[in-house]
C-alpha beads as a LAMMPS data file, in Angstrom:
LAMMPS data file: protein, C-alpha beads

152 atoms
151 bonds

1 atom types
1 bond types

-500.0 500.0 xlo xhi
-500.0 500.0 ylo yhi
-500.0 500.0 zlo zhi

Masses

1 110.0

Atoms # bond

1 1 1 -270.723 -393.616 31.468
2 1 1 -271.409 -392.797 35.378
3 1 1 -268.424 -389.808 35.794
4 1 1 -270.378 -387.485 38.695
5 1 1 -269.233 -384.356 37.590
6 1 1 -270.496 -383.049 40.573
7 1 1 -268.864 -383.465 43.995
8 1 1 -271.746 -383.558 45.778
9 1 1 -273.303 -386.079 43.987
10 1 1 -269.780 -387.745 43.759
11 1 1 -270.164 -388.074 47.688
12 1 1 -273.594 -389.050 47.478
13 1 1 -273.217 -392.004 44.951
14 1 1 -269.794 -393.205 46.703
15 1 1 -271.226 -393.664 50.536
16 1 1 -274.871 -393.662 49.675
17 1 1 -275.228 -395.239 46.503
18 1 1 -272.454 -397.409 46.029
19 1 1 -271.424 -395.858 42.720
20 1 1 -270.019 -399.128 41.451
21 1 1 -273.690 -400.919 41.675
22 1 1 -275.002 -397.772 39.623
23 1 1 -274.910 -399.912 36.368
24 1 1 -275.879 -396.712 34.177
25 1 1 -275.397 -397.521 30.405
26 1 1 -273.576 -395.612 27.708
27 1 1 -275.656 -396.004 24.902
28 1 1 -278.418 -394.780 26.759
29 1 1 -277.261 -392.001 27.454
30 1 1 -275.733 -391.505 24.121
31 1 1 -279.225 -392.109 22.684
32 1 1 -281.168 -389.583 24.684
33 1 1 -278.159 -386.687 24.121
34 1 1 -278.681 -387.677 20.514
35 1 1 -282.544 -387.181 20.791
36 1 1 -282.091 -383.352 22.306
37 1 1 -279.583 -382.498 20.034
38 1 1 -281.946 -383.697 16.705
39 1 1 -284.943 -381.908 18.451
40 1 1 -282.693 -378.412 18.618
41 1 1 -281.787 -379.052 15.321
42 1 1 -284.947 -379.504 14.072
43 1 1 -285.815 -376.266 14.203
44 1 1 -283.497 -375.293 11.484
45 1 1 -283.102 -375.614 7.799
46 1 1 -281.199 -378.654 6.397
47 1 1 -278.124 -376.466 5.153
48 1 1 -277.551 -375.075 8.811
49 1 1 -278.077 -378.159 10.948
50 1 1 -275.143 -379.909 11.652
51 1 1 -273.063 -376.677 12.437
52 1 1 -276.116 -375.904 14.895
53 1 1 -275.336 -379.388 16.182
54 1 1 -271.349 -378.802 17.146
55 1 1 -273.408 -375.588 19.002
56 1 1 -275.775 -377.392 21.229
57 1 1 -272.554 -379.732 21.659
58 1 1 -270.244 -376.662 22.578
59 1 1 -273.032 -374.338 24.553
60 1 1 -275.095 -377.463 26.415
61 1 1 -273.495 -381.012 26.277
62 1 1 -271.835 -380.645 29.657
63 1 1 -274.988 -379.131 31.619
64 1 1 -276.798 -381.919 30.378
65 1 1 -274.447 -385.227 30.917
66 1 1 -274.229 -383.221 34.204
67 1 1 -278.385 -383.407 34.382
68 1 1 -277.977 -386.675 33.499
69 1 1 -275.593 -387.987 36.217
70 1 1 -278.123 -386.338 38.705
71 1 1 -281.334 -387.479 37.269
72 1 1 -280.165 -390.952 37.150
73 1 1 -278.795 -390.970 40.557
74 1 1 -281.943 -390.192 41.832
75 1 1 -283.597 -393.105 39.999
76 1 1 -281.318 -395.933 40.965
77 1 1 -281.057 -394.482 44.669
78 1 1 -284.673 -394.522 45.171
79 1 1 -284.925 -397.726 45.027
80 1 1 -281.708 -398.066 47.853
81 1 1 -282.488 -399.305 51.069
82 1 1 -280.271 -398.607 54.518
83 1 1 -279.330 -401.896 55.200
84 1 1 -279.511 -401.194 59.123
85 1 1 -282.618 -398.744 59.361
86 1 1 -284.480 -399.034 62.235
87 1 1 -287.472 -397.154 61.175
88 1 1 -288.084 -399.625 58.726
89 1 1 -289.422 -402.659 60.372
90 1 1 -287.806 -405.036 58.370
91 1 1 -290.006 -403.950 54.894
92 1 1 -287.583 -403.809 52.606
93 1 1 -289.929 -402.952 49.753
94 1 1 -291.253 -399.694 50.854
95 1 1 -288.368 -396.511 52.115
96 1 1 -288.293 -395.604 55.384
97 1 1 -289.287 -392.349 56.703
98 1 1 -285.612 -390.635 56.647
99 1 1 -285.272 -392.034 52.911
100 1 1 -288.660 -390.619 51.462
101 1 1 -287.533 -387.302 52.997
102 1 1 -284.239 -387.648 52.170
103 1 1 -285.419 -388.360 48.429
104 1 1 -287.218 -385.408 48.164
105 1 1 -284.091 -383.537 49.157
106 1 1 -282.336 -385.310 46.744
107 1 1 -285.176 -385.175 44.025
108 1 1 -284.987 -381.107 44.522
109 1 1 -281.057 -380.752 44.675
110 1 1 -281.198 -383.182 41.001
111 1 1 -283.552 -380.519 39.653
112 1 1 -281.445 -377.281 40.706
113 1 1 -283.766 -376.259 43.052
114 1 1 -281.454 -376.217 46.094
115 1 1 -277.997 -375.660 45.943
116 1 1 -274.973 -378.052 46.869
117 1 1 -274.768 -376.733 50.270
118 1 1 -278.481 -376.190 51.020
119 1 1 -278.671 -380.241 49.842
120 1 1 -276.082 -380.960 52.635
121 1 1 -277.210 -378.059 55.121
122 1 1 -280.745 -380.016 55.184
123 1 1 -279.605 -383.710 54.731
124 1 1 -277.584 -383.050 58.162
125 1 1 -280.789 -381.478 59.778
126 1 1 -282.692 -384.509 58.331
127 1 1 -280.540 -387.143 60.681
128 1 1 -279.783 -385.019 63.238
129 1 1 -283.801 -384.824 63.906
130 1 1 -284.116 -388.780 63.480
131 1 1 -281.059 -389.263 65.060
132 1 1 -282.283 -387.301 68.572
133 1 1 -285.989 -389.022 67.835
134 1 1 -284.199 -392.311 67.963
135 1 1 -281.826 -391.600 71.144
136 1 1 -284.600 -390.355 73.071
137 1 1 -287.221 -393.348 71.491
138 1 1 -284.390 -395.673 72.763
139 1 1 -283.653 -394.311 76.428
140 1 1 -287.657 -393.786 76.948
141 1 1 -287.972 -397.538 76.259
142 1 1 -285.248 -398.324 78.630
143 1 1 -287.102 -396.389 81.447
144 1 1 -290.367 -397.914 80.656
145 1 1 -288.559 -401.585 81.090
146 1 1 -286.584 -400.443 83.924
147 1 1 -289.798 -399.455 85.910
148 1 1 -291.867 -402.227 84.976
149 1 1 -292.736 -404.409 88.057
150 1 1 -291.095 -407.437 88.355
151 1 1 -294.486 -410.349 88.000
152 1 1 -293.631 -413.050 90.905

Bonds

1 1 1 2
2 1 2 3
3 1 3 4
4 1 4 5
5 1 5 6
6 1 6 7
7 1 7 8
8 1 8 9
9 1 9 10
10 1 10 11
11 1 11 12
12 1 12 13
13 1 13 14
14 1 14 15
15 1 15 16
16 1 16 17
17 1 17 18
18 1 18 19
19 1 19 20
20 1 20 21
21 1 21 22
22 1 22 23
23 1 23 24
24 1 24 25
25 1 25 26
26 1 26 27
27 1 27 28
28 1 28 29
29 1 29 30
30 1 30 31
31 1 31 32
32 1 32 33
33 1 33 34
34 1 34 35
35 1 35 36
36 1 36 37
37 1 37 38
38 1 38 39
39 1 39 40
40 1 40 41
41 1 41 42
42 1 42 43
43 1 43 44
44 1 44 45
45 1 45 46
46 1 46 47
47 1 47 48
48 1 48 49
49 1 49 50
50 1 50 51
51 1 51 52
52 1 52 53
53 1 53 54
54 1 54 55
55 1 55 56
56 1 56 57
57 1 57 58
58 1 58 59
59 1 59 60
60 1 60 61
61 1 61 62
62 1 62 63
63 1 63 64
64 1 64 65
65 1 65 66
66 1 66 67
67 1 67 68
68 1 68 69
69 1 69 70
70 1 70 71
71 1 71 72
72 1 72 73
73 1 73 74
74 1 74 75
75 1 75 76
76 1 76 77
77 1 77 78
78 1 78 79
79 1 79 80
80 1 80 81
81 1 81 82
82 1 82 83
83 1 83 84
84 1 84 85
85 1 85 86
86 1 86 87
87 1 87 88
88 1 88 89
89 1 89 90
90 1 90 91
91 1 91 92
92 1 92 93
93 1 93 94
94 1 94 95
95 1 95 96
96 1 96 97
97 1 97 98
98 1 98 99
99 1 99 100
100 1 100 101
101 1 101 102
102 1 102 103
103 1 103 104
104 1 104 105
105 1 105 106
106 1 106 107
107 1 107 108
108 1 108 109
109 1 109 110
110 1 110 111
111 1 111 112
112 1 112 113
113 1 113 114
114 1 114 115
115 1 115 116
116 1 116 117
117 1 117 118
118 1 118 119
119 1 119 120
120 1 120 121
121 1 121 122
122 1 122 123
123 1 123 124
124 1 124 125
125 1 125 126
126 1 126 127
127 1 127 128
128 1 128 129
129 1 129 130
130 1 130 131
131 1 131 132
132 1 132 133
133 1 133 134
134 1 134 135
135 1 135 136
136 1 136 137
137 1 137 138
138 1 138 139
139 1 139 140
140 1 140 141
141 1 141 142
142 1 142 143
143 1 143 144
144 1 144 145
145 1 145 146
146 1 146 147
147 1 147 148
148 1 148 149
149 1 149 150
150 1 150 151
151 1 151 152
């Protein structure tokens, strides 16, 4: 059922998430688009239902497979690791410091509270910071070696 609707998130699940390990079922989804559309229904008499149906179908179904796609993303990338992170120190069970931040940009772009290009604006400000941290972590090291006094 995984069909990212969204480019972004297209991107995202291709190089991030490897959208083939996704694994996202059908039915599931099925099931809980069935659910919303019997709770809108609901709300109406028996005679009017199922043409108020083919109208939640018409008006939301796309908007919310599209909800979907991002809401699931979210859940099976949390759980993705970097498999050559060196912030992690080899804990493989608990994100790193670039994924939990990462996530929450993630978590907010899935709920429509930043836009597409504020999502990518921020995730490239994200590694650029780490990135830099972990340049000048690395050469700092090197100079502390370097100057170390050689024990005869």
């Amino acid at each position: 059922m995984y069909i990212a609707d969204d480019p972004t998130l297209a991107l995202i699940t291709r190089f991030v998430g490897e959208a083939h390990d996704l694994n996202l079922s059908d039915a599931e989804f099925l099931l809980q688009q069935i659910a919303a559309i019997e709770q809108y229904i609901g709300q109406f008499p028996d005679h009017e239902r199922q043409a108020r149906a083919l109208e939640w179908i018409e008006t939301y179904a796309r908007r919310y497979r599209q909800q979907w796609q991002k809401q699931a993303a979210v859940g099976v990338l949390a759980q993705a690791r970097c498999p050559d992170c060196p912030l992690d120190g080899g804990n493989r069970t608990t994100p790193c410091a670039i994924h939990d931040r990462w996530l929450e940009l993630l978590r907010r772009y899935a709920a429509t509270e930043i836009s597409s290009r504020e999502y990518v604006e921020d995730s490239l400000k994200l590694l650029g910071q780490y990135k830099d941290r972990l340049k000048s972590g690395r050469i700092r090291r090197q100079r502390q070696t370097a100057q170390m006094p050689i024990a005869i």
